[in-house]
N, C-alpha and C positions, 0 to 999 in steps of 0.2 A: 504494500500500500504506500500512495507516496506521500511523504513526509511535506511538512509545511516549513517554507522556506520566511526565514525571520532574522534583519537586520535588528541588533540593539544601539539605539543613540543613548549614550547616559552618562549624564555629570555623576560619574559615581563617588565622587568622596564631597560633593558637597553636603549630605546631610547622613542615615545610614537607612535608608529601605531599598536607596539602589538594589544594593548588594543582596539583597532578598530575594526582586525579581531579577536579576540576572542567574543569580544559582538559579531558580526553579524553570527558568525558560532552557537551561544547562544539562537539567537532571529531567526533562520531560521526550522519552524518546519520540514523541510524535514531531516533534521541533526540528529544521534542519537549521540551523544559525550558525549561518553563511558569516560573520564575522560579529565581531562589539566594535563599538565607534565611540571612544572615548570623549565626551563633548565638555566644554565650557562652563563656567556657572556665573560668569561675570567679573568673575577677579582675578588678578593680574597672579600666574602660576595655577590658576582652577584647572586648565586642561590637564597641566604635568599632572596634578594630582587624580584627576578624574583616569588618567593611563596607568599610574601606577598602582591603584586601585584594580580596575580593570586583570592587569595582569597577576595581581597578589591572589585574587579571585581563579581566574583559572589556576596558576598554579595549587595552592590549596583542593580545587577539585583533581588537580591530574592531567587536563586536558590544555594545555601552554599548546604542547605539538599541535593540538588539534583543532583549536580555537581562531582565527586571525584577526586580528587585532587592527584598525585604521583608525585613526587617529585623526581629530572634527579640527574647525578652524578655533584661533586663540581668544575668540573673542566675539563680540556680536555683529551683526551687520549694519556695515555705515549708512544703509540705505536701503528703498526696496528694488535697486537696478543693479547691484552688482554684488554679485557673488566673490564669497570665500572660497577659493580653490584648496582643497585638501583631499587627503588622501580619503578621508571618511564620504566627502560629496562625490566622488570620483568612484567608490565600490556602490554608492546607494545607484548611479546610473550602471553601472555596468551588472549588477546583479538585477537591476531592469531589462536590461537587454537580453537576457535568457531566458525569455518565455517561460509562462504560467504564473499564477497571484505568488507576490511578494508581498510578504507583512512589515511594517514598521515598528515595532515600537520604540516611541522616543519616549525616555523618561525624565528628559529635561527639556532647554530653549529650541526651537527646530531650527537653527543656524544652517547646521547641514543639508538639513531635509529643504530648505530654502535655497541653501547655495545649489544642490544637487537641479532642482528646478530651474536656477537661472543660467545655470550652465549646459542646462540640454532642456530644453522646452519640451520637449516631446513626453519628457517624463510622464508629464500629467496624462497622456494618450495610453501607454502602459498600463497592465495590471498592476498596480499598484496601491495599499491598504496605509495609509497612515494612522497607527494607534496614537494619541497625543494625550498624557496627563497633563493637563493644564488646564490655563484659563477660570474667571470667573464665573460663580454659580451664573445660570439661566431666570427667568420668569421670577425676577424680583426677590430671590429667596439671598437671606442676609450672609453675606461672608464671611469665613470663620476668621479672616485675617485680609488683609490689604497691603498693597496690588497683589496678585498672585504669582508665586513667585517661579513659577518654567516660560510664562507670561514674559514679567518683565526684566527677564536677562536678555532678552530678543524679541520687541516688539515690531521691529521693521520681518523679521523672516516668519512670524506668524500672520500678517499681514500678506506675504508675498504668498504661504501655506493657502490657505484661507480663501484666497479670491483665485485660486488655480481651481482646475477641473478634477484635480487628486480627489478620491475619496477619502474622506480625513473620516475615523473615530473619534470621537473626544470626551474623553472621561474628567469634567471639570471638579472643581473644588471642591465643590459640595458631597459629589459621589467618592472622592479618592480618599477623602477623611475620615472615611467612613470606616475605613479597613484596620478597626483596632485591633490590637493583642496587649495582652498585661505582663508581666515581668515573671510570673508566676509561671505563664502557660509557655512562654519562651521558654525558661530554665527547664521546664516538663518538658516539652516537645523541640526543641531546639539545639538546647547546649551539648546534650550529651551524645548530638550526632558528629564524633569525629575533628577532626582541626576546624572543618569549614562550619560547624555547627556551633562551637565552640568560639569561634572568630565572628559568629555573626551578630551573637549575642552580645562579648564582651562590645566592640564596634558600637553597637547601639546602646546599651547601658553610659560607653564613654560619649559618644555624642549628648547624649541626655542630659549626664550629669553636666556639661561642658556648656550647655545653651539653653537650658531651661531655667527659669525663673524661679522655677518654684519644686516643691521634690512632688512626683510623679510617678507611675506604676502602669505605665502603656506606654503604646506605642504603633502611630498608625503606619502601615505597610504601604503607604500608598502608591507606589508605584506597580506593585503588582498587578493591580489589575489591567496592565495591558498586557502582559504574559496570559492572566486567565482568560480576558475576551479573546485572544488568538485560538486558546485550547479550545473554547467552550464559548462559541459566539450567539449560543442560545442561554446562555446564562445570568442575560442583564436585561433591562427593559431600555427599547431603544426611542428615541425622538426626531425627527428630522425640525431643521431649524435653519432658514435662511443664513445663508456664511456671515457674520459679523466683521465688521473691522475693529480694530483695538486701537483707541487714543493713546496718545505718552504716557497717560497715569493707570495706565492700565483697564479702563473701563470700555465695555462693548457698545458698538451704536452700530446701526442698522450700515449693511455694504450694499454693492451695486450689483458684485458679480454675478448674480443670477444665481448662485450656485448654492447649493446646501451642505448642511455638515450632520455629519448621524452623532447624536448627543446622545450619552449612557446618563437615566435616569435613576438607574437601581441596577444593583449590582448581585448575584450570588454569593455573598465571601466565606458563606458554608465550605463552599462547593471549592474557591477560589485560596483559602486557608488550610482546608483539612486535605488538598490534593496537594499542595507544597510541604504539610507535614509527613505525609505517609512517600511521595519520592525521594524525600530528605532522609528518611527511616530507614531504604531499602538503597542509598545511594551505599558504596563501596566503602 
């Protein structure tokens, strides 16, 4: 049966739920994940660290040889007409060009997924799937925080996403926050899988204690759900929604492009949580 072909764009060492779903999109044989695309988060050195994360990640699973690694541009886009040439826009086009659907998921700014567009138009003609965590809730419902932040590291390359013909996913804020776990059920189901089990937890514990305000006992996963909507595309409630354009401060107002975006309203995370604990369980 064939396998589903899935690039990863991810600021991974910007916060720690990357590292979640990239293991679980890693450890799911139905996945063929054609490379990681190490991306940006906005600060000067984000990339380096978003690679060496990246590669700390496969090694830890095993799979360095078997993984390939391209690496996103250093930073955001100056504009919405000209592309960052990088090695990461350069495999999203060319992993285009080999026929049959190609999954996206980006779990940070779409820099990439933008430069990749302005550097071959055709892309958007392509079978081509963009998952995107990002963006601001929909239909007036309150944000948990302001601007949103895969948003606004690259508002000019979600703009240029956005009003192309790509079919974009988009799991906004309100839906990805959703994806709690407590510190309890980690240490249960998590830690005592092995180095990578082990490394995912402490990871996130150290982020926690490092940038949280306050002391706390969770911990949202949110980037995961674009690894589960690829597994399990019947397992959220979907919306279609006129493409938005995004102002400087991050907020949505009506576009022009004719074009729509499939907005995930609800999610599974039953289904989206307990499949990443039991392939983490039976990983090597």
């Amino acid at each position: 049966m064939q396998r589903t072909r899935l690039l990863i764009s991810t600021d991974a060492k910007n916060e720690a739920d990357d590292q979640f779903a990239i293991v679980h999109a890693l450890l799911s044989p139905t996945l063929d994940v054609r490379a990681v695309l190490p991306a940006h988060f906005g600060a000067p050195g984000s990339l380096a660290a978003s690679h060496e994360e990246a590669k700390l990640l496969l090694s830890l699973l095993g799979m360095t040889d078997r993984t390939p690694i391209a690496i996103g541009s250093p930073g955001p886009l100056l504009n919405e007409h000209d592309p960052i040439d990088s090695p990461a826009a350069r495999k999203i086009v060319e992993e285009s060009q080999r026929g049959g659907t190609l999954h996206i998921a980006a779990l940070g700014p779409l820099t990439d997924v933008a430069s990749a567009l302005l550097l071959d138009p055709d892309l958007a003609k392509r079978d081509v799937v963009v998952i995107w965590i990002g963006g601001p809730p929909y239909n007036n419902i309150e944000p948990a925080y302001w601007p949103e932040y895969n948003l606004s590291n690259d508002i000019h390359a979600a703009n240029v996403v956005f009003s192309s013909a790509m079919p974009v996913w988009q799991v906004p804020m309100d839906v990805y926050t959703l994806v709690g776990v407590s510190y309890d059920e980690l240490e249960h189901k998590v830690r005592p899988r092995g180095r990578i089990g082990d490394y995912l937890v402490s990871q996130l514990l150290d982020w926690n204690e490092r940038n949280m305000n306050r002391s706390v006992d969770f911990r949202s996963l949110g980037d995961s759900p674009a690894i589960g909507i690829v597994l399990n595309p019947f397992g959220a409630v979907w919306r279609r929604h006129p493409a938005p354009r995004f102002t400087a401060d991050g907020a949505m107002i009506s576009g022009s492009s004719g074009h729509t975006v499939r907005v995930c309203e609800r999610l599974d995370t039953r289904y989206l949580l307990e499949d990443f604990f039991a392939k983490l369980h039976r990983a090597p």
